[in-house]
KEZASE-474542 format. One record per residue: residue in one letter; x, y, z of N, C-alpha, C in turn. Coordinates in steps of 0.1 Angstrom, whole numbers, plus 5000, padded with zeros to 4 digits. Layout:
REM KEZASE-474542
NODE / res / nxx / nyy / nzz / caxx / cayy / cazz / cxx / cyy / czz
NODE / A / X / Y / Z / X / Y / Z / X / Y / Z .
...
This chain:
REM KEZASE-474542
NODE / res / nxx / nyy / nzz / caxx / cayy / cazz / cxx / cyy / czz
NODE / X / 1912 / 1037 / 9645 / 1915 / 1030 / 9633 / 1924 / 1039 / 9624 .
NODE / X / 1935 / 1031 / 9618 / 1942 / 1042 / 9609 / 1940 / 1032 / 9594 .
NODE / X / 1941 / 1042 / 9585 / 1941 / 1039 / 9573 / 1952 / 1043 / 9561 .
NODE / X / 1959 / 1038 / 9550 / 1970 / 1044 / 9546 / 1967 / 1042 / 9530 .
NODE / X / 1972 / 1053 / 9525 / 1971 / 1051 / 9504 / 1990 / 1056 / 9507 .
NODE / X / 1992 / 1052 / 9493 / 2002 / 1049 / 9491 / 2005 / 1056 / 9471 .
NODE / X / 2017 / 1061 / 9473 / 2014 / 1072 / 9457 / 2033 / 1068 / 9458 .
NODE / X / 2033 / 1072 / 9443 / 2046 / 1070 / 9441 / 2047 / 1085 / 9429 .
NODE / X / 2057 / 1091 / 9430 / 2061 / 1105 / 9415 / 2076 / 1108 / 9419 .
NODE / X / 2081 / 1114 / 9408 / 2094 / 1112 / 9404 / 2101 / 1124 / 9410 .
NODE / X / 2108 / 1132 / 9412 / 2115 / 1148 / 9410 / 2129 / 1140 / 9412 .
NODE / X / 2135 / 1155 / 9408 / 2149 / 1158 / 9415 / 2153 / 1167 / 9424 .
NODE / X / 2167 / 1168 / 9427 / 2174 / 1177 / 9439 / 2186 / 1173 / 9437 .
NODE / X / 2192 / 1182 / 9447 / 2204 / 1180 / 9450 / 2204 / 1192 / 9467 .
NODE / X / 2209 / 1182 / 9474 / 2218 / 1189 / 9485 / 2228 / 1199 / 9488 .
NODE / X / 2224 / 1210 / 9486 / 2234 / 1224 / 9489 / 2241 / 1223 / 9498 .
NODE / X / 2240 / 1213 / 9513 / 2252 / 1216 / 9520 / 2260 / 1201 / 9523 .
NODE / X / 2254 / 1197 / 9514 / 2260 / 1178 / 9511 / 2274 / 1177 / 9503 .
NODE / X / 2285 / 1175 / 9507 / 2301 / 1172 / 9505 / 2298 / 1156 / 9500 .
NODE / X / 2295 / 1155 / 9490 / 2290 / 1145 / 9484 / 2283 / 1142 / 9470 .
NODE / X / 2282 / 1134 / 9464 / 2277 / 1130 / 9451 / 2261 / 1134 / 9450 .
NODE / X / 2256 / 1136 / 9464 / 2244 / 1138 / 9459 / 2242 / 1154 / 9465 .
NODE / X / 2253 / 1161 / 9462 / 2254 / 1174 / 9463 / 2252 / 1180 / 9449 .
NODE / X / 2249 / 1167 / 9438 / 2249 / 1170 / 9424 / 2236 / 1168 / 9422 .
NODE / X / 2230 / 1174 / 9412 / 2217 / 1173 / 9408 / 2216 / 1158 / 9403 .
NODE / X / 2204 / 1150 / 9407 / 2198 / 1138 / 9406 / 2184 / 1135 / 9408 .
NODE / X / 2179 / 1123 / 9404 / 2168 / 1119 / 9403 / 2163 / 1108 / 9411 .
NODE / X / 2149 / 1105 / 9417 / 2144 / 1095 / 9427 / 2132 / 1096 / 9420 .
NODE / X / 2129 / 1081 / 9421 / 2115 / 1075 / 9425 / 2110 / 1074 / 9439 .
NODE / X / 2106 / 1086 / 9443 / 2099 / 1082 / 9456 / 2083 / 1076 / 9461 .
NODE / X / 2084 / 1069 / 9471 / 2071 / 1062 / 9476 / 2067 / 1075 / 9485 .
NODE / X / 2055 / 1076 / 9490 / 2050 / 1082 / 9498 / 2040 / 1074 / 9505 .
NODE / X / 2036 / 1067 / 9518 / 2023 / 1067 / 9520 / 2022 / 1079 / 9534 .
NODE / X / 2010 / 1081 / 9529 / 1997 / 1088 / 9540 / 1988 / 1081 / 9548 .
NODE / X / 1995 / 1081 / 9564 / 1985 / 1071 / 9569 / 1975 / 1082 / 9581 .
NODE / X / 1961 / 1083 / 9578 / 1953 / 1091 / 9587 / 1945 / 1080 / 9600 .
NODE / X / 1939 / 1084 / 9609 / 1936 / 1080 / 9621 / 1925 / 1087 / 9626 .
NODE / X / 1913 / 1080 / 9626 / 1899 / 1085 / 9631 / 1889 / 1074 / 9636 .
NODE / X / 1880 / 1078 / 9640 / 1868 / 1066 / 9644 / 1864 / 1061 / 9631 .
NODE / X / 1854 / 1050 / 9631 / 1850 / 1048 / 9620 / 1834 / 1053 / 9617 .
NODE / X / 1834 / 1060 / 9605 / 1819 / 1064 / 9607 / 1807 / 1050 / 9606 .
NODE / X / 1795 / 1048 / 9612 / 1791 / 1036 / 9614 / 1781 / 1040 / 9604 .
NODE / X / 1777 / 1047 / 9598 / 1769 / 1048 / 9584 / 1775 / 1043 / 9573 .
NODE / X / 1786 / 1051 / 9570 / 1796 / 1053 / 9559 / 1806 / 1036 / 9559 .
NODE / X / 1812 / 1032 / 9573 / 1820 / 1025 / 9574 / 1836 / 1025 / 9570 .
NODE / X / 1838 / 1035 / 9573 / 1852 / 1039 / 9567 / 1853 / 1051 / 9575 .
NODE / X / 1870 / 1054 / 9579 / 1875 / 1066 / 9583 / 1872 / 1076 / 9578 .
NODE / X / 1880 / 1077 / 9563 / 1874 / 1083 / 9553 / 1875 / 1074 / 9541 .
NODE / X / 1875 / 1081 / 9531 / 1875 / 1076 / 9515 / 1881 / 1078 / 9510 .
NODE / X / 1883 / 1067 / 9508 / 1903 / 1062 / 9502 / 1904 / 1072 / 9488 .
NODE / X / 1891 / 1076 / 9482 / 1890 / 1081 / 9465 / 1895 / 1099 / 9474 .
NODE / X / 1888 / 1101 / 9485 / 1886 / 1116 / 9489 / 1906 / 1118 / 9490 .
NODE / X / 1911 / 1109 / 9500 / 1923 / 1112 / 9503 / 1934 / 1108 / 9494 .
NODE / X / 1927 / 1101 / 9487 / 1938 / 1101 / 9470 / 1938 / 1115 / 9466 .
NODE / X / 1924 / 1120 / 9461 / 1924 / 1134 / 9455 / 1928 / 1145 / 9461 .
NODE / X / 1930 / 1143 / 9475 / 1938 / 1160 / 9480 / 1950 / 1156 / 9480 .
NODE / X / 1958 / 1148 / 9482 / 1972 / 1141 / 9482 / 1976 / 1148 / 9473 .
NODE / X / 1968 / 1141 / 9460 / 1974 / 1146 / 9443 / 1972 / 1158 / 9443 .
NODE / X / 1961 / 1164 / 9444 / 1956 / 1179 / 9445 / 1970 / 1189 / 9451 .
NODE / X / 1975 / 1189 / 9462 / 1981 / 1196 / 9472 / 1993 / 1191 / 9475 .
NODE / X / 2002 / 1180 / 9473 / 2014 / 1177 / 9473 / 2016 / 1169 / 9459 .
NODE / X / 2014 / 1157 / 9453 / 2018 / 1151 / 9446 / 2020 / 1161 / 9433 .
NODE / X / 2009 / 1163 / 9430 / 2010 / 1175 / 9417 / 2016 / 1188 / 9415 .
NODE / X / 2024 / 1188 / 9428 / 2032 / 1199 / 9430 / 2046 / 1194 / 9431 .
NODE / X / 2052 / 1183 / 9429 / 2059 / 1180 / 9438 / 2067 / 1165 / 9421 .
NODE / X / 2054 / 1166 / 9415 / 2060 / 1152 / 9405 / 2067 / 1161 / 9395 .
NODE / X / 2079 / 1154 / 9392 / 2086 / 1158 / 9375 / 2089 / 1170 / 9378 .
NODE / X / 2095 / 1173 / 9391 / 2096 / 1190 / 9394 / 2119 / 1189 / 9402 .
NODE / X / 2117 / 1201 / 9403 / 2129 / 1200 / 9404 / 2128 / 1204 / 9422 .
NODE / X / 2132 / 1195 / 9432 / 2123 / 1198 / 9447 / 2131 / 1212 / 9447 .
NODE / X / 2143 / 1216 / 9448 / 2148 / 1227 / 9454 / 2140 / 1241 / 9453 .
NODE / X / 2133 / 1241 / 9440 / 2125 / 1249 / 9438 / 2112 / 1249 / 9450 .
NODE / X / 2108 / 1243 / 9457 / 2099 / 1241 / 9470 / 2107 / 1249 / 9480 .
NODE / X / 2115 / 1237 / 9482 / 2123 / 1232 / 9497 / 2140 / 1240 / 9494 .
NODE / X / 2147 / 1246 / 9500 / 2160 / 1247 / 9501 / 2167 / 1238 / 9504 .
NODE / X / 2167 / 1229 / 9512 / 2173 / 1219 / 9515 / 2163 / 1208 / 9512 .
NODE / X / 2164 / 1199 / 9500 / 2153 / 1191 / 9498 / 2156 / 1175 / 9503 .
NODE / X / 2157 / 1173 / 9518 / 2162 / 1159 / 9523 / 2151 / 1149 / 9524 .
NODE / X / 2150 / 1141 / 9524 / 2139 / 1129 / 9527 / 2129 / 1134 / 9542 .
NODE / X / 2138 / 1141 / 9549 / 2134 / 1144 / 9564 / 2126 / 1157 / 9563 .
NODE / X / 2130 / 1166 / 9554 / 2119 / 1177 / 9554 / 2110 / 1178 / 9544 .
NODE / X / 2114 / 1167 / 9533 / 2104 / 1166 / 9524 / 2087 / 1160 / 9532 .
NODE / X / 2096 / 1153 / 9540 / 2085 / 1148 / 9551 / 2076 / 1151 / 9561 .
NODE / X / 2080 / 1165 / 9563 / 2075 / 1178 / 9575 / 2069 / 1189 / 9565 .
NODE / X / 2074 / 1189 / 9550 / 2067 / 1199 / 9545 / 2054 / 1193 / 9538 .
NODE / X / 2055 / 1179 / 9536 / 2042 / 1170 / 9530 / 2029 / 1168 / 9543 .
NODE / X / 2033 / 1167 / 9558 / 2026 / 1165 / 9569 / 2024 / 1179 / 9573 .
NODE / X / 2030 / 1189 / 9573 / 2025 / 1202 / 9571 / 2012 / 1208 / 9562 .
NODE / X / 2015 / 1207 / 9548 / 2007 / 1206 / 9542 / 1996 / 1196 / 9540 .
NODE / X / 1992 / 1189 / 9540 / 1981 / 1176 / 9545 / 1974 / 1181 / 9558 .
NODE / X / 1981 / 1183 / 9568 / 1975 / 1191 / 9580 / 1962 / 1198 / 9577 .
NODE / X / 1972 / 1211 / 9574 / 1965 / 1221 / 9569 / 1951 / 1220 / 9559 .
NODE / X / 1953 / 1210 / 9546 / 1944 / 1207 / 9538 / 1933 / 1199 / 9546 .
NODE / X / 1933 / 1189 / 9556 / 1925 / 1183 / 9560 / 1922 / 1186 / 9575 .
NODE / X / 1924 / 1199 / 9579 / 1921 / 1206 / 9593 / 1906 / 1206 / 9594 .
NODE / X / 1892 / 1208 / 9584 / 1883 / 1203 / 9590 / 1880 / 1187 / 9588 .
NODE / X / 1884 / 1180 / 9589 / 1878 / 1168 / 9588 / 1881 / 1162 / 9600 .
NODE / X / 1873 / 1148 / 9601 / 1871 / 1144 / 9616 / 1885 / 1139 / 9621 .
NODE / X / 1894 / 1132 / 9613 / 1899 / 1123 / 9611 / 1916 / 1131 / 9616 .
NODE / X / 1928 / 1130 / 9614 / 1939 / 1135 / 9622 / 1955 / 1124 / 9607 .
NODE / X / 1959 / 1134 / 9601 / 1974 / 1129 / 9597 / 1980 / 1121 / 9610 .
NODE / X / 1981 / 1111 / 9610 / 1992 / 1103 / 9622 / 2008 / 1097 / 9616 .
NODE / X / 2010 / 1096 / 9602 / 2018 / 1093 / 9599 / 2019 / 1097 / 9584 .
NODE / X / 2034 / 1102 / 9580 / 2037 / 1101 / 9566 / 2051 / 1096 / 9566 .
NODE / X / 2052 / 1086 / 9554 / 2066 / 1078 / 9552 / 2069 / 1082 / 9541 .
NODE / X / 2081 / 1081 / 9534 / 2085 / 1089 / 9522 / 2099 / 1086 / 9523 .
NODE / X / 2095 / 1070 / 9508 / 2107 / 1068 / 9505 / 2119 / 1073 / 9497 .
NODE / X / 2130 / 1077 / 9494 / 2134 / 1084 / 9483 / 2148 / 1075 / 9477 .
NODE / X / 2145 / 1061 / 9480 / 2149 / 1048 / 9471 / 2138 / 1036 / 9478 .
NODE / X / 2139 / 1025 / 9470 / 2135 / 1012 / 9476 / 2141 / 1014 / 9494 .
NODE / X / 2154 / 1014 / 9500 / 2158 / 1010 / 9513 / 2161 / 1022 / 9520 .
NODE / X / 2158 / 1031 / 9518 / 2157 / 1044 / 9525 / 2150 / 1055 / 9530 .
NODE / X / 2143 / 1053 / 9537 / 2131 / 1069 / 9539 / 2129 / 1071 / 9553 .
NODE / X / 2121 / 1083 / 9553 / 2120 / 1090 / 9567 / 2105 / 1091 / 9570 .
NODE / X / 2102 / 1087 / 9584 / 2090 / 1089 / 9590 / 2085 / 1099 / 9597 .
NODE / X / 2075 / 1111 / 9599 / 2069 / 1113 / 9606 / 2056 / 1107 / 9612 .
NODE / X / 2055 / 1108 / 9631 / 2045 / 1101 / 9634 / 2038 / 1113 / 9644 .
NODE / X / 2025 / 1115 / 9642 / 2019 / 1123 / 9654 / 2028 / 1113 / 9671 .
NODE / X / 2028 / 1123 / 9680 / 2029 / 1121 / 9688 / 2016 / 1115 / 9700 .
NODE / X / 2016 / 1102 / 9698 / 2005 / 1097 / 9709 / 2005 / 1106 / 9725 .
């Protein structure tokens, strides 16, 4: 079963090795969802808890990551590694729990974003 929350926060960036307009400092509304993949517990009935995986989200990427300037993180702050440093970190934060990151999407307009997917 996989399950997904869905968060939206603001930053900026710009592209250091981008020959282009967005080699200029700017701003995005980006989407993020977080989608995790586990059995379902048959007590509980749920993967996990949509409240539990809101709170580390915000806790450990969102709140690091809103109203901030990305380059300060990331050196190259692209939709594609914003994407591997968010699934990186999430990993790491939910390494004991039963459950497994299988996907993060991360839009950085309405018709643009990048996926990572565990590898089946």
């Amino acid at each position: 079963m996989e399950v997904t929350k869905e968060f939206t926060f603001d930053s900026a960036h710009k592209l250091p090795k981008y020959d282009g307009p967005c080699g200029n400092m700017h701003g995005h509304t980006y989407k993020l969802q977080v989608t995790v993949r586990g059995e379902i517990d048959q007590i509980k009935g749920m993967v996990v808890d949509f409240v539990k995986l809101k709170d580390v989200v915000k806790k450990e990427v969102i709140d690091k990551i809103d109203h901030t300037i990305l380059n300060d993180i990331l050196y190259c702050p692209t939709a594609e590694f914003m994407t591997i440093w968010i699934k990186d970190v999430l990993i790491h934060s939910f390494q004991k729990d039963k459950f497994i990151i299988s996907k993060i999407k991360l839009w950085e307009t309405p018709t643009s974003f990048a996926t990572w997917r565990i590898n089946d």
